[in-house]
C-alpha positions as CSV (number, residue, x, y, z in Angstrom):
1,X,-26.2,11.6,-6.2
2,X,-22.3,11.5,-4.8
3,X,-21.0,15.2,-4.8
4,X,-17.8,15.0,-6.7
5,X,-14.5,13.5,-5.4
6,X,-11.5,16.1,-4.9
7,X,-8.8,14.8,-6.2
8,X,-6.4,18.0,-6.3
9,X,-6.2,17.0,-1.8
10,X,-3.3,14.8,-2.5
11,X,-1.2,17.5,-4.0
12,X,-2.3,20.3,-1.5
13,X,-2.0,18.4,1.5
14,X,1.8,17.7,0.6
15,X,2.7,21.4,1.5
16,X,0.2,21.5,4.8
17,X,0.9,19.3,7.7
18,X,-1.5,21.1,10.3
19,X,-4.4,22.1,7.6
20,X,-7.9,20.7,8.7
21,X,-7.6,18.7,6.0
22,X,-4.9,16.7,7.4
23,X,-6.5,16.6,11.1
24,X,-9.7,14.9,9.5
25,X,-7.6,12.3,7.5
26,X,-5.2,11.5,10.8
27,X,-8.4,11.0,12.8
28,X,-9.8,8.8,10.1
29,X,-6.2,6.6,10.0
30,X,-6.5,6.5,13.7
31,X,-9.6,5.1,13.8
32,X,-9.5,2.8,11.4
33,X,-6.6,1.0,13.1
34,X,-8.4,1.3,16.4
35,X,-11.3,-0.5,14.8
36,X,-9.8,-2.6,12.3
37,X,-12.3,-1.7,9.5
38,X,-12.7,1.2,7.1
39,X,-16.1,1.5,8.2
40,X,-16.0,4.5,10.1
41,X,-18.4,7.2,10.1
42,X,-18.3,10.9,9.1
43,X,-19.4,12.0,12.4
44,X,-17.2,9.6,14.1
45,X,-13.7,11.1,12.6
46,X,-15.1,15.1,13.1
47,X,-15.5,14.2,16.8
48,X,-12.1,12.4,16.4
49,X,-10.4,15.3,14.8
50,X,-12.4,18.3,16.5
51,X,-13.6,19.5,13.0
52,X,-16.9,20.4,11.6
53,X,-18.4,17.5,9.7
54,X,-19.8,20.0,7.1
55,X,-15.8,20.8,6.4
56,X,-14.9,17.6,4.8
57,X,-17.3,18.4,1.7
58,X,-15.1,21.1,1.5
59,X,-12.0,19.5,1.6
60,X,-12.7,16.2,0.0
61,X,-15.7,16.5,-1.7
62,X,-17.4,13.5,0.3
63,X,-16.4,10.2,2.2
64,X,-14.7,8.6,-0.5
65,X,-12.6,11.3,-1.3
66,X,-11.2,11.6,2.4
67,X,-10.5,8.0,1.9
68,X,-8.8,8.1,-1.5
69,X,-6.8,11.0,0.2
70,X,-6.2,8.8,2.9
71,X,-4.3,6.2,0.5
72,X,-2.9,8.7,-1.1
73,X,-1.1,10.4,1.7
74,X,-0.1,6.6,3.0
75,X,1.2,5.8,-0.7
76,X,3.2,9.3,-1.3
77,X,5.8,8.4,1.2
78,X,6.1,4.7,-0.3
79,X,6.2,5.3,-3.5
80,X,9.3,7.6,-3.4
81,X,11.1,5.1,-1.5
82,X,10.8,3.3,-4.4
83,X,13.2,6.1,-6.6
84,X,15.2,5.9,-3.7
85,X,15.7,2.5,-3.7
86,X,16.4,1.9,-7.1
87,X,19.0,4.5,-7.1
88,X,20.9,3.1,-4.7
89,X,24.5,1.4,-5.1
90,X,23.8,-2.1,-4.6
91,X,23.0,-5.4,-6.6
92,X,19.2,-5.8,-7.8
93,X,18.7,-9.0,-5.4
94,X,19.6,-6.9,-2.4
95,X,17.0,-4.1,-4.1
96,X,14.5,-7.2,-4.5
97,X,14.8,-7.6,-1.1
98,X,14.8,-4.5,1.0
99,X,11.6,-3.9,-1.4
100,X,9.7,-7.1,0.1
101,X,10.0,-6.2,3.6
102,X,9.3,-2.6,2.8
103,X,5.9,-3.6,0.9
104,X,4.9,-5.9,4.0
105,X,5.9,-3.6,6.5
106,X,3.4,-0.8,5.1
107,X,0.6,-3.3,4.5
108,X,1.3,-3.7,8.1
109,X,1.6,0.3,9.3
110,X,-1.3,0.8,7.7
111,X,-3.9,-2.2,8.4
112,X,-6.6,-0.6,6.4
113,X,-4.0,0.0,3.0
114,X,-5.4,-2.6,1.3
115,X,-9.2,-2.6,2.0
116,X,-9.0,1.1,0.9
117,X,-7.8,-0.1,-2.2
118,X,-9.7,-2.6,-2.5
119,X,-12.7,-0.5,-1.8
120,X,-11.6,2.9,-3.9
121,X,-10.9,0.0,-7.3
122,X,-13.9,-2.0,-6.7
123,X,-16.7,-0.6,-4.8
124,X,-16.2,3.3,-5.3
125,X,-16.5,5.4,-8.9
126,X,-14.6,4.9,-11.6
127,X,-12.7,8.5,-11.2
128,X,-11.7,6.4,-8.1
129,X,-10.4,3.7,-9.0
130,X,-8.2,5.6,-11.7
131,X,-6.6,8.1,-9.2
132,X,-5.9,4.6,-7.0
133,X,-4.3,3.4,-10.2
134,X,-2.3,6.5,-11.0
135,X,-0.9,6.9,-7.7
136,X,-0.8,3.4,-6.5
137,X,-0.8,0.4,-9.0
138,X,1.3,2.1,-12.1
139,X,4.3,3.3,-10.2
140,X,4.8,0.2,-8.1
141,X,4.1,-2.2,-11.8
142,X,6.7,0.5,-12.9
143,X,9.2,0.2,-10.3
144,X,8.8,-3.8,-10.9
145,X,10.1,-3.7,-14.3
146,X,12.6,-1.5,-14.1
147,X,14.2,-3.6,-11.1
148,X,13.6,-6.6,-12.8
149,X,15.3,-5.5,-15.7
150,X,18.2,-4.3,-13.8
151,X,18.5,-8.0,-12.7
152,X,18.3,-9.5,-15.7
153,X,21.0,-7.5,-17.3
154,X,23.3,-8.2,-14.3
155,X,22.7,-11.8,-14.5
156,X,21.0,-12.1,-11.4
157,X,17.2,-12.7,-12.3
158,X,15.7,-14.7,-14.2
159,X,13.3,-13.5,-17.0
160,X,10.3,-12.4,-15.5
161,X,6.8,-11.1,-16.6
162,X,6.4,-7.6,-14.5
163,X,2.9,-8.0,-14.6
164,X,3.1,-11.7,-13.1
165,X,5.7,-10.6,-10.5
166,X,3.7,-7.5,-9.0
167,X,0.4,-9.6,-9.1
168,X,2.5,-12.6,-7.0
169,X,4.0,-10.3,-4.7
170,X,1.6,-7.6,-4.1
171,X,-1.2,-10.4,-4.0
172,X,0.7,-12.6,-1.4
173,X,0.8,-9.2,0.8
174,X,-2.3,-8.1,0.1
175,X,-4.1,-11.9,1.6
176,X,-1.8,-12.1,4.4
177,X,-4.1,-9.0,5.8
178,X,-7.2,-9.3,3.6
179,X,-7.5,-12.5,3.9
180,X,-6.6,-12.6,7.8
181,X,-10.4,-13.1,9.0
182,X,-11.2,-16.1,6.7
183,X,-7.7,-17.8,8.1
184,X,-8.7,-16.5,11.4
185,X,-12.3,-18.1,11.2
186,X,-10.7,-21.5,9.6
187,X,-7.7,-22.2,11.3
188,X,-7.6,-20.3,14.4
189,X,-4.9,-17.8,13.6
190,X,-4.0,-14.9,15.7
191,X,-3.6,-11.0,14.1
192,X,-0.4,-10.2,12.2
193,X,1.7,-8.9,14.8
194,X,5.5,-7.9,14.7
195,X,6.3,-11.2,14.6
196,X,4.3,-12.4,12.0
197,X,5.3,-9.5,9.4
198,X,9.1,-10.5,10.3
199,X,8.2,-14.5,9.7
200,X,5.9,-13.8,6.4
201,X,9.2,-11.1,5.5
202,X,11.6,-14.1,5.6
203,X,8.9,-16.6,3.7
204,X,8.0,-14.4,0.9
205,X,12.0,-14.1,0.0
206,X,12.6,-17.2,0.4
207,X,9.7,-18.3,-2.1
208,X,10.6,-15.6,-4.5
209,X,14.5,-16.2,-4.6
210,X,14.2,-19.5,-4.6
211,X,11.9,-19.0,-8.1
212,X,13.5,-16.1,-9.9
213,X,17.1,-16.3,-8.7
214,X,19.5,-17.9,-11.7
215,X,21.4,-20.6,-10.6
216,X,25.0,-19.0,-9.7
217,X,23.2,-16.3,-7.5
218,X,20.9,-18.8,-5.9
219,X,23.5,-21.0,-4.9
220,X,25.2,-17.7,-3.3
221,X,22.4,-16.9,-1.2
């Protein structure tokens, strides 16, 4: 039987950079990106970290709740960028865009983003997969329809479903990493490097501008 996840770490580790906590959840980031795979062990991020195996029951409950503390602490920082951003003084299209290469740009500081997600919504519990959508999925959908909106009312957007935009966006991110190893084995493409997240950053706004933009702002850009 799992033991139980702890899902009050996200909120706890906000106020303790140098906790034991946060050593075990930096060792497991770092060696997830060393290995490009979430399948790392517990033993292998205590030696990482210098910390007792027997401690993360204590702080997380088990393996998944490291994780899910793991994309939590990777999420906190983006999802506040998102108030920021949409507080800013400056049209919704230049929002629209600053948010694309912001999304990309985390899939790409954090390789192992989305097969946490994936994992924690599909293959974990059902307590999970909620926290993943509290703190993941429903602020970012949120943050989508209020921008849109915004754009709309200014006469910049078209009228767009939410729901359709964050799964077009956030599902043409989410391949360009998930999917990298099936392209990889098919077509012979390399890893996303700098210059692939800069190249995938100017083709996902062109696609989207050229699709949702009306027709006096599209001509302007």
């Amino acid at each position: 039987m799992r033991s139980p996840l702890n899902t009050s770490v996200p909120t706890r580790l906000a106020n303790g950079k140098n906790t034991t906590a946060e050593k075990l959840l930096v060792a497991a980031s770092e060696l997830m990106i060393e290995r490009a795979s979430i399948e790392v062990s517990l033993s292998d991020i205590a030696q990482k970290s210098g910390v007792n195996a027997a401690l993360v029951k204590y702080h997380f409950g088990n393996k998944d709740g490291l994780l899910l503390a793991l994309l939590a602490r990777d999420a906190a920082t983006e999802m506040s960028q998102l108030e920021y951003l949409i507080g800013q003084p400056i049209t919704p299209t230049a929002k629209l865009r600053l948010h694309i290469g912001g999304i990309i740009r985390a899939y790409h500081q954090f390789p192992y983003m989305n097969r946490l997600i994936h994992y924690l919504l599909h293959e974990s519990s059902a307590e999970a997969a909620d926290e993943v959508s509290q703190f993941f999925v429903a602020p970012l959908l949120n943050f989508h329809r209020r921008l849109l909106a915004e754009g709309v009312k200014a006469g910049e957007f078209r009228d767009i479903d939410p729901v359709l935009f964050y799964t077009s966006l956030i599902g043409a991110c989410d391949h360009l990493f998930f999917g990298r190893h099936a392209m990889s084995r098919a077509t012979g493409v390399g890893p996303v490097t700098d210059e692939v997240c800069r190249d995938y950053i100017k083709h996902m706004e062109a696609l989207i501008f050229g699709g949702m933009l009306n027709g006096r702002m599209a001509s302007s850009e």
